[in-house]
N, C-alpha and C positions, 0 to 999 in steps of 0.2 A: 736548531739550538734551543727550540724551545722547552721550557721545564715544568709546564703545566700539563695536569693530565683532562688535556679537553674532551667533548662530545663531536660528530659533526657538527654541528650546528658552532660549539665554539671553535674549531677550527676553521669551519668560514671564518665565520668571524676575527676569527685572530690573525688570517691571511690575506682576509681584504681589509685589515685594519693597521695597529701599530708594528706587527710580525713585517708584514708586506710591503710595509713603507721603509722600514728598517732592512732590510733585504735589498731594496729597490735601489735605499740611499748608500750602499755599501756594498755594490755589483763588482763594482771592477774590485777592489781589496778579493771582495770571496772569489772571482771566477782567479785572481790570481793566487792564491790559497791554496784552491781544489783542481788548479790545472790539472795536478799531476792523475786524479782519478776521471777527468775530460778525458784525459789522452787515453787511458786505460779502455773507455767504454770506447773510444774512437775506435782503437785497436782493435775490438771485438765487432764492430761494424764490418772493418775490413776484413779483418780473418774468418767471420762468416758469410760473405759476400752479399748480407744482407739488402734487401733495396726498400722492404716496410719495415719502418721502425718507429716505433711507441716508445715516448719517453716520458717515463710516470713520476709526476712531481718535480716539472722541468723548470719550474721557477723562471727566472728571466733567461733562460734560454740555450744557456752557453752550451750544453750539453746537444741538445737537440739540434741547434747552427753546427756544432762540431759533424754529430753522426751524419748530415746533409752537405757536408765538404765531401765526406768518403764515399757515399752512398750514389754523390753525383747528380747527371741531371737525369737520369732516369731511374730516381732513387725518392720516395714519399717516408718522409719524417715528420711524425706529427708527436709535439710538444704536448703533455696535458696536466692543467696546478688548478688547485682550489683558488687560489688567488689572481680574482680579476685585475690588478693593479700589476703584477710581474707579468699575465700574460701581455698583456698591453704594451708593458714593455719588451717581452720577449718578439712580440709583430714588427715592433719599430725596428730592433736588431737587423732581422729578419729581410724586412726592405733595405734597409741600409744598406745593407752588404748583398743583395742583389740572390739571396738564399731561397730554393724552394720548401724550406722547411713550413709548417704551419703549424698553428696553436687553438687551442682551444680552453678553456676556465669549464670546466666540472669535477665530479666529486668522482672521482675512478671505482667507487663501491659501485657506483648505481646507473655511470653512465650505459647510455645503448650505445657501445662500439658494433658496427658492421663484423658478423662476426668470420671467421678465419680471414682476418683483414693483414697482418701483420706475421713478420717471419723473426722476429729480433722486437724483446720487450726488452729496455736497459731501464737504469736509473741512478742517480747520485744522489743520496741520500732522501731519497722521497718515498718510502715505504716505511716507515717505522709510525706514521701517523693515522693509521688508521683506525676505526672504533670498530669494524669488523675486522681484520687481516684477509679470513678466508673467505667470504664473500668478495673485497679486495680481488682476492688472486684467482678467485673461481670467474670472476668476470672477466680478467684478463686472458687469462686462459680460453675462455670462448672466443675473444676477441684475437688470438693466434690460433695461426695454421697447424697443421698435422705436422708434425718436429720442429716446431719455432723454437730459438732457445729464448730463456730469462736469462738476463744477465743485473743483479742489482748489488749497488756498494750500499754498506750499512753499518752503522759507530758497534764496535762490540761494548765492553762495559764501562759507565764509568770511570772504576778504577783503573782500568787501561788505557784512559784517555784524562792525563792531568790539568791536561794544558786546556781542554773544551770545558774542567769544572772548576777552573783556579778563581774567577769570577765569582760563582758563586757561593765559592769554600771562603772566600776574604771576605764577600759582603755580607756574607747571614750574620754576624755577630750587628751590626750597623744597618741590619733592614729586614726585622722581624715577622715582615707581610711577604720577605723572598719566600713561593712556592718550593714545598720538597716536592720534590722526584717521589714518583710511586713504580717498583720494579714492575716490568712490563706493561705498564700504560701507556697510552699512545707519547709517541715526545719521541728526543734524539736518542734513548739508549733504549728502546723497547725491543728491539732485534737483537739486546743482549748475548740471550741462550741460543746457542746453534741448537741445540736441540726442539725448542719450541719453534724455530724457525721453519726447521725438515719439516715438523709434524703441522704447520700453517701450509705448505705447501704442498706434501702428500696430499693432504685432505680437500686439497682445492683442485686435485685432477692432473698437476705438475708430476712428474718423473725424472731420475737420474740426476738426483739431485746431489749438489756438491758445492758444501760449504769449507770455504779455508779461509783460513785467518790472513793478510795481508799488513806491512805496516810499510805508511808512505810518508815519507818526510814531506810536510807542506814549507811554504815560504811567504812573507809577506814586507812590506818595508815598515820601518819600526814607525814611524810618523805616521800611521793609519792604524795603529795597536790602542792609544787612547776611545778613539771614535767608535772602534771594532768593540771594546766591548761596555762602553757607556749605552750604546745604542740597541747591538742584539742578544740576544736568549733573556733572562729571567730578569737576572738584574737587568738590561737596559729598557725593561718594560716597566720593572718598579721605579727606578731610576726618573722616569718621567713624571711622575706623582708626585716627587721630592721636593723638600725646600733646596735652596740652592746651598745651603751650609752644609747640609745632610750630602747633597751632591758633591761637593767640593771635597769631603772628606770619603767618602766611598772612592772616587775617583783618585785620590792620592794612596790610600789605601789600596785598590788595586794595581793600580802601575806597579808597585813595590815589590807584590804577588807575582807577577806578570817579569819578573827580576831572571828568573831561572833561564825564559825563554827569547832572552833578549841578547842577541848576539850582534853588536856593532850597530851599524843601521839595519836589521833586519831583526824580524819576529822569525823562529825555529820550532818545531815542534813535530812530533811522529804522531799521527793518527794513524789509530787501531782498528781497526773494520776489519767487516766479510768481505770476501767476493763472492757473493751467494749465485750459484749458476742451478740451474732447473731446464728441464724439455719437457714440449707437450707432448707426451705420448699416451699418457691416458686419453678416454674421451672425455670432453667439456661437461663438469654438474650442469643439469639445467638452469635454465636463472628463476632466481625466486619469483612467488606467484604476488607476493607483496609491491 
């Protein structure tokens, strides 16, 4: 939900900092949110009878704990986030529930994955941030086997998504230093274009590639809609910078906004995304000499 157009180096940064804490402090609201795309990659776990699965940009985990319920106990799920502070969290998960799933904190551009390690690459929402895309995908690519699928969810535009820019369409008149959006820069709506997306993934070595549009009704309970967005994406980064009057008014100001999607006790909303689906059947780019 972030709305800055970072570098690596600021996306560490922004995920082992206020992004990541903010994610961490608001796990359960989000994992119950985006159940319904958990379930979706679940699904795909099972119906390709997957047992190595890569989950890019697993955040605190829920996705990755999921595909290692289905995948079973002779099933290897391995988590992978820019953010040391989710991973950490996602471990705790992990043990608690008694999961062989495992985690790791690096950058998916540049990691050394063992390569045709993996038969099943998923993701929920963790591809749209990166500063190269096709380097991104040329690495994973090496790091799946000979017909692995990709399976990744990703926001289509903006303007198909009102409810993830209502926040910071009420606060920009009230918070001059709110970051715009720059079309295709790393952030939540960079996976816009299906078209740019094909031609990130052709170019990375991926085939059969099939992008369609998806719209999934999320759900959340209306008493966790203040927090939700004082704390995460653009505003609740500026937000923390603020006087407490400036706060006080932003925050009445958007509840108001926040009016459309407010149904009884609960928060309602359709999110618009891909289901972006790819296979390795080309062979693997080399990995750069850099």
């Amino acid at each position: 939900m972030d709305a800055t157009q970072p570098t690596p180096t600021d996306q560490a940064v922004l995920w082992n900092g206020r992004a990541g804490r903010a994610w961490i402090d608001a796990q359960a609201t989000l994992d119950r949110m985006f159940a319904p795309f958990e379930d979706l990659l679940a699904d795909t776990v099972r119906a390709t009878s997957a047992r190595r699965v890569l989950d890019v940009g697993c955040g605190t985990g829920g996705t990755t704990l999921a595909a290692a319920r289905v995948a079973g106990a002779q099933g290897d799920c391995l988590g992978v986030d820019i953010s040391e502070p989710m991973v950490a969290v996602a471990r705790k998960r992990a043990a608690g529930e008694g999961s062989t799933a495992r985690f790791i904190a690096a950058d998916v551009q540049a990691h050394a994955f063992e390569a045709a390690s993996f038969d099943l690459v998923i993701s929920r929402f963790g591809v749209m941030f990166f500063d190269d895309p096709v380097a991104a995908f040329a690495n994973l690519r090496r790091a799946s086997s000979t017909h692995a699928r990709l399976r990744a969810i990703a926001w289509r535009s903006a303007a198909e998504n009102p409810y993830m820019t209502a926040a910071e369409r009420a606060a920009a008149p009230l918070l001059p230093n709110l970051p715009v959006r720059a079309p295709g820069a790393p952030g939540q709506f960079a996976f816009a274009d299906r078209h740019r997306v094909a031609s990130i993934l052709q170019e990375s070595g991926w085939g059969e590639i099939d992008i369609q549009p998806i719209d999934v009704n999320c759900t959340y309970p209306e008493k966790e809609l203040v927090g939700y967005f004082t704390r995460l994406g653009a505003v609740g980064q500026v937000l923390e910078d603020t006087d407490e009057a400036t706060r006080r008014q932003v925050t009445d100001t958007l509840r108001t906004a926040f009016d459309p999607f407010v149904h009884g006790d609960e928060v309602r909303f359709t999110a618009a995304c891909w289901m972006i689906a790819a296979t390795a059947t080309a062979p693997p780019a080399p990995a750069s000499a850099s």
